[in-house]
C-alpha positions as CSV (number, residue, x, y, z in Angstrom):
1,X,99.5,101.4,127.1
2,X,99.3,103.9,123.8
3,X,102.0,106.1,123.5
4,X,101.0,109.0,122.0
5,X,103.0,111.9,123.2
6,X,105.7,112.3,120.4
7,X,105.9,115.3,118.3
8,X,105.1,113.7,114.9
9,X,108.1,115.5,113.5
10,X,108.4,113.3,110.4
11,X,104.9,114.0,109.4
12,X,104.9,117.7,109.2
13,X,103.2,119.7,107.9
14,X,100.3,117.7,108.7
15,X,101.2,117.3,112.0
16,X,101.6,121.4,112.5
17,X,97.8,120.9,112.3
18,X,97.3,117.8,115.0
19,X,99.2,115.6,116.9
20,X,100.1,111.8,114.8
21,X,97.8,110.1,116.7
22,X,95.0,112.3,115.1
23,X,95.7,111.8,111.6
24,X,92.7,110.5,109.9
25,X,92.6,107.4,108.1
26,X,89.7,106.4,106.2
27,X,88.3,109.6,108.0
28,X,89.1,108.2,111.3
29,X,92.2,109.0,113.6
30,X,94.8,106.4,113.6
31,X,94.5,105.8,117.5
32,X,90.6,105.1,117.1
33,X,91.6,102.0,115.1
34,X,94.5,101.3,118.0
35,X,91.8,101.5,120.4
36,X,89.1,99.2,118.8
37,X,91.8,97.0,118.2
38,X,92.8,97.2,121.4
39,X,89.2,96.2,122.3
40,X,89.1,93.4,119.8
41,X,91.6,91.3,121.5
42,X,90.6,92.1,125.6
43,X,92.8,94.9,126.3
44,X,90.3,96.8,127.7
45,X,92.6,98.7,130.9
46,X,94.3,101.4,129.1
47,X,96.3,104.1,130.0
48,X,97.8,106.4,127.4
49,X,100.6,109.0,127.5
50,X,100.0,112.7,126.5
51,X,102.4,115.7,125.2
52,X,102.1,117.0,122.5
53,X,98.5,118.8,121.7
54,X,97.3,116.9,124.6
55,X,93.7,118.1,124.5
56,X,92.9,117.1,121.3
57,X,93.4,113.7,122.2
58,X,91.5,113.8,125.5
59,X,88.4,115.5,123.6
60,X,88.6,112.9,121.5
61,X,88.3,109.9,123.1
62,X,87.5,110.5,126.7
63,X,87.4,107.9,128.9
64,X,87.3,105.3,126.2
65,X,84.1,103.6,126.4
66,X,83.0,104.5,122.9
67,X,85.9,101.9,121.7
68,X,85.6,99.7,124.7
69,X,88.2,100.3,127.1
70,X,88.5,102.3,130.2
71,X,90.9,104.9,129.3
72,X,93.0,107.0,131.5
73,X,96.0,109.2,130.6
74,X,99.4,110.4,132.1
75,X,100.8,113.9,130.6
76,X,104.1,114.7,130.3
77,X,105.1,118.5,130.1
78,X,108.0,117.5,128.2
79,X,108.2,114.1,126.1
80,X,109.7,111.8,128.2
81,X,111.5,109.5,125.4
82,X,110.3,106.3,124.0
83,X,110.7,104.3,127.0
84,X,110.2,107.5,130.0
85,X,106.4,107.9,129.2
86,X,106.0,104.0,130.4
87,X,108.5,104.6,133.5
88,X,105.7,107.0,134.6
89,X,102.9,105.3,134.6
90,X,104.7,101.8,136.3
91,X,101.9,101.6,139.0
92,X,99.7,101.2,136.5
93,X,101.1,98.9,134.4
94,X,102.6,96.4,136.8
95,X,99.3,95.3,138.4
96,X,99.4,92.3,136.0
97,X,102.4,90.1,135.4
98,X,103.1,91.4,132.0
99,X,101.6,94.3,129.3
100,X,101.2,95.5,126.4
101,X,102.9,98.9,124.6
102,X,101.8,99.9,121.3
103,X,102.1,103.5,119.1
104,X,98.6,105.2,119.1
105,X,100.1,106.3,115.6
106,X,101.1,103.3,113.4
107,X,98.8,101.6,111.4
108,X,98.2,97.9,112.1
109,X,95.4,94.9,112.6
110,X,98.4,92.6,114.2
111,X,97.1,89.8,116.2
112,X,97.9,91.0,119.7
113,X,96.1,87.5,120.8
114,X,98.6,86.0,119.1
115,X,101.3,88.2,120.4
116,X,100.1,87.3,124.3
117,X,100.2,84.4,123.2
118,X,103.5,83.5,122.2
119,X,104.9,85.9,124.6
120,X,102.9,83.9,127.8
121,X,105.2,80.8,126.2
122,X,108.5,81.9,126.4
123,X,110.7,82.4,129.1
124,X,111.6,86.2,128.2
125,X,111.1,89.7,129.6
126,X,109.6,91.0,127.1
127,X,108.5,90.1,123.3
128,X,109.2,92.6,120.2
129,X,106.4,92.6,117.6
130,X,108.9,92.5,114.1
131,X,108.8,92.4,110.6
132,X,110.8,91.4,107.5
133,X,111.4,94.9,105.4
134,X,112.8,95.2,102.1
135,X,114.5,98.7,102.9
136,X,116.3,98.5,106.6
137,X,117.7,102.0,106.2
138,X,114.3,103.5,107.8
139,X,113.7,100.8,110.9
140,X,115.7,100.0,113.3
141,X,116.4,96.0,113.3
142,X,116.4,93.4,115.6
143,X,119.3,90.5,115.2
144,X,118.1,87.1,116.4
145,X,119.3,83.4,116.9
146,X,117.4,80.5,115.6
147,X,114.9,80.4,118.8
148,X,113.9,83.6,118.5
149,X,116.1,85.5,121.3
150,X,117.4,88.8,120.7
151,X,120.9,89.4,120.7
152,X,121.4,92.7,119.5
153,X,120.4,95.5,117.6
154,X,121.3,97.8,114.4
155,X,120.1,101.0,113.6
156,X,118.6,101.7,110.3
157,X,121.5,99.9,108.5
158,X,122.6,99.9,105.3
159,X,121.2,96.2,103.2
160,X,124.8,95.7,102.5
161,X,126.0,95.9,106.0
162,X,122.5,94.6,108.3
163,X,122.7,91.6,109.7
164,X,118.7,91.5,110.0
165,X,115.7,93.0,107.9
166,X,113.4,92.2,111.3
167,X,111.8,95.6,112.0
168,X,110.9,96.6,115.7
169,X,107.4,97.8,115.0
170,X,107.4,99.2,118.2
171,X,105.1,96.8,119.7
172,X,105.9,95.4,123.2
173,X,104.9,92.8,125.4
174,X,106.5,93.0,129.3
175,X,106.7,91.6,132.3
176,X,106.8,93.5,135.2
177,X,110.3,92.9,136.2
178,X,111.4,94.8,133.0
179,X,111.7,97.8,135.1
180,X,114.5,96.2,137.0
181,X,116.6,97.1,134.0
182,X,115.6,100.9,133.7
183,X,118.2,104.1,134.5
184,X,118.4,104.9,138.2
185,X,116.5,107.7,139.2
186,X,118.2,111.0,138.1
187,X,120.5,108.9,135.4
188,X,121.1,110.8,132.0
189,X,120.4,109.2,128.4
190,X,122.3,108.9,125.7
191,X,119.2,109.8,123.8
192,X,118.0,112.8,125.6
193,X,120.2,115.4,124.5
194,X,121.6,118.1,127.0
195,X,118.1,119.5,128.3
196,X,116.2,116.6,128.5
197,X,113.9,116.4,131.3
198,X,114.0,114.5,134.7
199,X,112.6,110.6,133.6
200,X,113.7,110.5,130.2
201,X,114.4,106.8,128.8
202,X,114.8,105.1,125.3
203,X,114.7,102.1,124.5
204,X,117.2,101.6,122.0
205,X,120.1,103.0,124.3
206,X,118.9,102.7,127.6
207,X,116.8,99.4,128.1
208,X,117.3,96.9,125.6
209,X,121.1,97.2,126.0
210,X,121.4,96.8,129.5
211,X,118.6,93.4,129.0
212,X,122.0,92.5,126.5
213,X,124.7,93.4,129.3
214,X,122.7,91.5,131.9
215,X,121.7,88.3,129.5
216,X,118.5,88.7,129.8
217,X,116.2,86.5,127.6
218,X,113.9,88.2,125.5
219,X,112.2,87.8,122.1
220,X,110.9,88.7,119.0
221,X,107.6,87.7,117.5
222,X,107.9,87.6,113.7
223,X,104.6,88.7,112.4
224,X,102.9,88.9,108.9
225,X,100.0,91.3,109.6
226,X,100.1,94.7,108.4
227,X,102.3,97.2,109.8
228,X,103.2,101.4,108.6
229,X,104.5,103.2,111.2
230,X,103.8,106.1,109.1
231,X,106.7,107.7,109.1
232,X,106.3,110.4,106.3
233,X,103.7,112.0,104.6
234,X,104.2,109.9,101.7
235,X,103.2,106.6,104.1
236,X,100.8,108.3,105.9
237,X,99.1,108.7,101.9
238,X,100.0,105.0,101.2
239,X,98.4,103.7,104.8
240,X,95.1,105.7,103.6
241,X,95.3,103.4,100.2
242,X,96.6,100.2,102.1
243,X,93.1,100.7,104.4
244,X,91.1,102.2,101.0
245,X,92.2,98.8,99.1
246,X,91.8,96.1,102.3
247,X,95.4,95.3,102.5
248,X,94.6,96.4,106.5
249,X,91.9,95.3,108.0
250,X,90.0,98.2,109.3
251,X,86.3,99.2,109.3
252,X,85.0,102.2,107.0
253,X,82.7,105.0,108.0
254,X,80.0,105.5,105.9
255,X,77.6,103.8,103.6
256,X,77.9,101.8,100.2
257,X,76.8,104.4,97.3
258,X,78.0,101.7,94.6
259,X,80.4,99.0,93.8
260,X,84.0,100.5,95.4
261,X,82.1,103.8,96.8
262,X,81.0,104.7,100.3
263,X,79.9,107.8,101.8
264,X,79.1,109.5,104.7
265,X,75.7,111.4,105.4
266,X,74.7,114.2,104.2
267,X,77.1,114.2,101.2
268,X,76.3,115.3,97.7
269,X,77.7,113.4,94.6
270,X,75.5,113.6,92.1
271,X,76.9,114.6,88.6
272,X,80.1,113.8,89.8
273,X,82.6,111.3,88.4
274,X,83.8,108.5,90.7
275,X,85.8,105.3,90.3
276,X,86.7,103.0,92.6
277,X,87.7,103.0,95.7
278,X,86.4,105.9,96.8
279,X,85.4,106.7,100.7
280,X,83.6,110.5,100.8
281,X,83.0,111.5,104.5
282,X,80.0,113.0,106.0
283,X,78.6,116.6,104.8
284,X,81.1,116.7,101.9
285,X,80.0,118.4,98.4
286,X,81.4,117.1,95.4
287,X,80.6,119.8,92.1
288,X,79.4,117.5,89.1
289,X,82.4,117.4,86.3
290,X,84.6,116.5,89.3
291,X,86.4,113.3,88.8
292,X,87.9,111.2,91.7
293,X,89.9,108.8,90.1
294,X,90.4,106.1,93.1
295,X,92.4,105.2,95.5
296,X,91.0,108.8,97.2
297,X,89.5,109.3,100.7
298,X,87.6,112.9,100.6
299,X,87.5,114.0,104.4
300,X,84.3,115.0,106.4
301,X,83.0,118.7,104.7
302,X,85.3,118.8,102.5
303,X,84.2,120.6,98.6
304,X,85.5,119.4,95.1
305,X,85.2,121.5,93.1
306,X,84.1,121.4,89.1
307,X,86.1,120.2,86.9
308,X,88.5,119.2,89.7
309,X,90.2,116.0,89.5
310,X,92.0,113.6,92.3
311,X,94.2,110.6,92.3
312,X,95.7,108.6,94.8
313,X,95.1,111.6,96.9
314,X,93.8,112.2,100.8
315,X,92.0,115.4,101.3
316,X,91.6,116.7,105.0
317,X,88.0,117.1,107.1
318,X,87.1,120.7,105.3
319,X,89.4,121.3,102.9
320,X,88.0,123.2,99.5
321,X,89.6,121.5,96.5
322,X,89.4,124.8,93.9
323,X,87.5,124.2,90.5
324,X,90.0,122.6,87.8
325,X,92.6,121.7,90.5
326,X,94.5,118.7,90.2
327,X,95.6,116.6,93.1
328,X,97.5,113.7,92.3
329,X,99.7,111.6,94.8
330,X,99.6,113.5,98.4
331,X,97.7,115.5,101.2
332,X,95.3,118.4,100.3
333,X,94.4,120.7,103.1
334,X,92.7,124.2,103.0
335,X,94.3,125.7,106.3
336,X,98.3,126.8,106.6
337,X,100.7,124.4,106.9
């Protein structure tokens, strides 16, 4: 299952313009590279959740068989927590023994082979994709013993008070029985404020803790792929580099127009000074004198403008960078924010 129903609230003011899953990187939305990824490693029966901007998604990617799964989707009127979107679709999802949750809108080329793997060897419920972080005040950590078990969790801790710098990633592996340990019908989360809406469940304060109360075994799987969840827009920038510099293994659009440089169709260049890496979508128009100092991804039909110069920079699918702007570390987008 993708989950891709959250509001994106950490990434505004991007995300005023799509939902997360959307947001291009390398000029492709972050769930396209869930989904071929997905694909990659035989997850082919998908389903994905839907709230927020639901249509975009849906005209998107369809049924799925561009990326090579057969995708469905579930909408919820209301976001239904981190946990509620799965307890809908539970029909679905328990016609195997176990399955697989991921965010349509991190950034990642785990080994989910790997991940079925170890969690087909274990004896848990589930297995929690983790990874060592330097800075546990923005992820929520996982405490483990020597075998891997999970016996508790802390909440974006302080480094002088954590007892872990194992991130949850947010990647899950279940077997069916994990609903067993959901809220009854009707049962209210600590999560979910006053109004939240019938099905609501989290994780953090309604699952996992209850696995805990009932000793339940289940695991973490300590991985050392990449992983951004991208949870700001100064991540989201840094993913785009990450993918721009083949610290994440993804594939780029476009062509190779020289050493570092790729481009899309239709795109004019000429005159124009580029250094490396560069990606420049399809139908863009880049004014000679401008200078694209690199790590930059120019977005499909976007303009540069003369005399213009980028650095470490994203521009959005038809923005107009001005003549003599300067765009250095961040998002550039024509439309309101």
């Amino acid at each position: 299952m993708i989950l891709a129903a959250g509001l994106g609230t950490r990434l505004r003011p991007l995300t005023n313009l799509m939902p997360k899953p959307m947001a291009p990187v390398l000029n492709v939305p972050v769930m396209e590279h869930i989904a071929l990824l997905l694909s990659e490693h035989g997850f082919t029966e998908v389903v994905c959740n839907l709230s927020y901007m639901p249509e975009a998604i849906r005209e998107r990617f369809g049924d799925g068989s561009e990326w090579g799964i057969a995708l469905s989707y579930s909408e919820e009127p209301e976001p239904l927590g981190t946990a509620g979107g799965v307890g809908k679709v539970r029909d679905f999802l328990t016609e195997t023994d176990s399955f697989l949750i991921i965010s349509g809108d991190a950034l990642t080329d785990i080994d989910l082979a790997g991940m079925r793997s170890a969690h087909e060897s274990n004896d848990g419920i589930a297995t929690l994709a983790t990874k060592r972080v330097n800075d546990t005040t923005q992820f929520g950590v996982a405490i483990t013993a020597e075998d891997g078990r999970i016996q508790g969790f802390q909440e974006k801790p302080d480094p002088a008070e954590a007892l872990s710098d194992l991130a949850n990633c947010g990647i899950y592996m279940f077997r069916r029985e994990i609903f067993d340990y959901f809220p009854e019908p009707g049962a209210r989360s600590p999560a979910g404020g006053d109004q939240q809406p019938e099905g609501f469940v989290d994780w953090a304060t309604d699952v996992f803790p209850a696995l805990l109360e009932h000793d339940v075994a289940f695991y973490s799987h300590e991985i050392d792929d990449y992983w951004n969840d991208i949870g700001s827009v100064g991540e989201y920038v840094q993913g785009n580099v990450d993918a721009l510099e083949g610290a994440v293994r993804l594939s780029a659009p476009g062509q190779d127009a020289g050493e570092g440089i790729r481009a899309g169709p239709g795109s004019s260049f000429e005159g124009a000074w580029l250094k490396a890496p560069v990606l420049i979508g399809s139908g863009c128009r880049i004014d000679p004198g401008a200078g694209l100092y690199g790590p930059v991804v120019v977005g499909d039909g976007a303009e540069i403008g003369d005399g213009a110069r980028l650095r470490h920079a994203v521009v959005l699918p038809a923005a107009s960078v001005p003549p003599g702007a300067v765009v250095f570390g961040g998002v550039y987008g024509s439309r309101p924010l």
